[in-house]
C-alpha positions as CSV (number, residue, x, y, z in Angstrom):
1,X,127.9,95.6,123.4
2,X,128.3,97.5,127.0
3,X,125.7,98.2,129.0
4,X,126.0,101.6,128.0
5,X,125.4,101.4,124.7
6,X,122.5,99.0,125.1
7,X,120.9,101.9,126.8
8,X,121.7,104.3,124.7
9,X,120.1,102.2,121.9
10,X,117.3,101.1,124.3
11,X,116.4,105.2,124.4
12,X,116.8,105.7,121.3
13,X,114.6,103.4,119.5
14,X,111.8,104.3,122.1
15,X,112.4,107.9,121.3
16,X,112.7,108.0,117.2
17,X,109.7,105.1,116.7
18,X,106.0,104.7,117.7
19,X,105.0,102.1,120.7
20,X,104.2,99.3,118.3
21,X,107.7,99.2,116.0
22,X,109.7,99.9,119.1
23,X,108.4,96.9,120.7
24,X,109.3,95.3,117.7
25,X,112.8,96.5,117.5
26,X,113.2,96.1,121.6
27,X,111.9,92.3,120.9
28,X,114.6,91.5,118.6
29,X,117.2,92.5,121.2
30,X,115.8,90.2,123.8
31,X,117.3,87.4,121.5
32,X,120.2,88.3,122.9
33,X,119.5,89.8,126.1
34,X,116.9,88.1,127.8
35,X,115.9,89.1,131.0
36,X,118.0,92.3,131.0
37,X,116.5,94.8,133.2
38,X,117.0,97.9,131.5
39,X,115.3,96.0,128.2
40,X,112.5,94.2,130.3
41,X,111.7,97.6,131.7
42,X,111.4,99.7,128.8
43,X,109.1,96.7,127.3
44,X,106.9,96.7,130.1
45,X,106.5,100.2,130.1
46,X,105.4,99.9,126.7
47,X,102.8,97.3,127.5
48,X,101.7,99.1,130.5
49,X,100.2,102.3,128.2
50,X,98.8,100.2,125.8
51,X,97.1,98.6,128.9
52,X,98.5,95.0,128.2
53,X,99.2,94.5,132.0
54,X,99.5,90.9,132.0
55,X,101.9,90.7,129.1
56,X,103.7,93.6,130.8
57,X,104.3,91.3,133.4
58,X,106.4,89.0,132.0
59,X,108.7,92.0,131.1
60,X,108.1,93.8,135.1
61,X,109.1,90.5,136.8
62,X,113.0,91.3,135.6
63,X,112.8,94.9,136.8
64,X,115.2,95.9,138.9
65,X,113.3,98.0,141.4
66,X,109.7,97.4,141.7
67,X,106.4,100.0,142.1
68,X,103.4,99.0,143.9
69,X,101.8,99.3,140.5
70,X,104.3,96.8,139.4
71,X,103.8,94.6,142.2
72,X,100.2,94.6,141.5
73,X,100.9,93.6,137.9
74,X,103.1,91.2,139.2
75,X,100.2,89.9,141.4
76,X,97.9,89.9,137.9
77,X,100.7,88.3,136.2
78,X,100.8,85.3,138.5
79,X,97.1,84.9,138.5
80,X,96.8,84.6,135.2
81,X,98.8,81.4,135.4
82,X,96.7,79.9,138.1
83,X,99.9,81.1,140.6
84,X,101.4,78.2,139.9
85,X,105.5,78.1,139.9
86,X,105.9,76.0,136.8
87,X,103.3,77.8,134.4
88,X,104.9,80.8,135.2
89,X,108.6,79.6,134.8
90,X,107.4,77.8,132.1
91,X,106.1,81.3,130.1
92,X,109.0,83.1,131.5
93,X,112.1,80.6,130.3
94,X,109.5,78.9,127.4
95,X,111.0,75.7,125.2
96,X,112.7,78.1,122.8
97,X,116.6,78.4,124.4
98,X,117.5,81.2,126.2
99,X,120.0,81.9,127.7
100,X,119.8,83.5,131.7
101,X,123.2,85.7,131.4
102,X,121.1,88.7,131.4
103,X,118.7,88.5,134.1
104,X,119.0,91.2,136.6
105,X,119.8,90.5,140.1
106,X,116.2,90.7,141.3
107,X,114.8,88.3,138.4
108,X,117.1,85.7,139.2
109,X,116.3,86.3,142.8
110,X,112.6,85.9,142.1
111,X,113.0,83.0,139.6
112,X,115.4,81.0,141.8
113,X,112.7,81.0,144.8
114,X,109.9,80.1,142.3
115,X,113.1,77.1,141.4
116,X,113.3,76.3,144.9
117,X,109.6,76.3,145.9
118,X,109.3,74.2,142.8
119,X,111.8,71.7,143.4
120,X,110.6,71.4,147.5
121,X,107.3,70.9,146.0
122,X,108.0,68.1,143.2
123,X,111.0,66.7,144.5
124,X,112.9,67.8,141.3
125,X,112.9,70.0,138.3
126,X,111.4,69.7,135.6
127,X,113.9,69.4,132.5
128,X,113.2,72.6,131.0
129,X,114.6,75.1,134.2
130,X,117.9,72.5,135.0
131,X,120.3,74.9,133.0
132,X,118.4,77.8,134.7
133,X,118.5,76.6,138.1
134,X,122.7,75.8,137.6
135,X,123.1,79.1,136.5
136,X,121.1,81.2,139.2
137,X,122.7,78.4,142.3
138,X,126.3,79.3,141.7
């Protein structure tokens, strides 16, 4: 699917169905699109006017172009995990496989400094961010 199209079906479902069965629907296509900006966006929208800030900002922190109400989000988002690198990665690239193609520009930009900062920190990586970290280094 083009990123056109993705668009185009990202608008649509937001358009024809309420806030609770398009996140639904926009869920499924993060199966195959995780971390795509466009996607991510319109998810954390979502979350935003339902007043789920700190879920939303799981979705924000792939955004493209950030607000200073989604950098405070952000801000919530990282508290919430103690701002600590590897809870956050860990809730952003979870145990379930997925895959980084996706990601916008700016996530991986963000994630590999949190990779980086992580890895100074620790001396390594933990397992779960190696295929990550080799995708986002290239």
């Amino acid at each position: 699917m083009t990123q056109a199209e993705l668009n185009k079906r990202i608008k649509k479902i937001t358009k024809k169905h309420d806030p609770a069965e398009a996140l639904k629907r926009l869920y499924g296509y993060m199966y195959g699109y995780y971390g795509h900006s466009d996607l991510c966006t319109e998810i954390g929208n979502i979350l935003i006017k339902q007043g789920e800030l700190i879920k939303a900002g799981k979705y924000i922190f792939f955004k493209e172009h950030l607000t200073e109400q989604d950098l405070n989000i952000l801000a919530n988002y990282y508290q919430s995990f103690g701002n600590e690198s590897i809870n956050i990665l860990r809730d952003l690239i979870g145990s379930v496989y997925r895959s980084p193609k996706y990601v916008s520009l700016a996530g991986k930009e963000r994630m590999l400094f949190m990779l980086n900062e992580l890895k100074q920190q620790n001396g390594h990586l933990p397992k779960f961010t190696l295929n990550w970290y080799r995708h986002f280094s290239k």
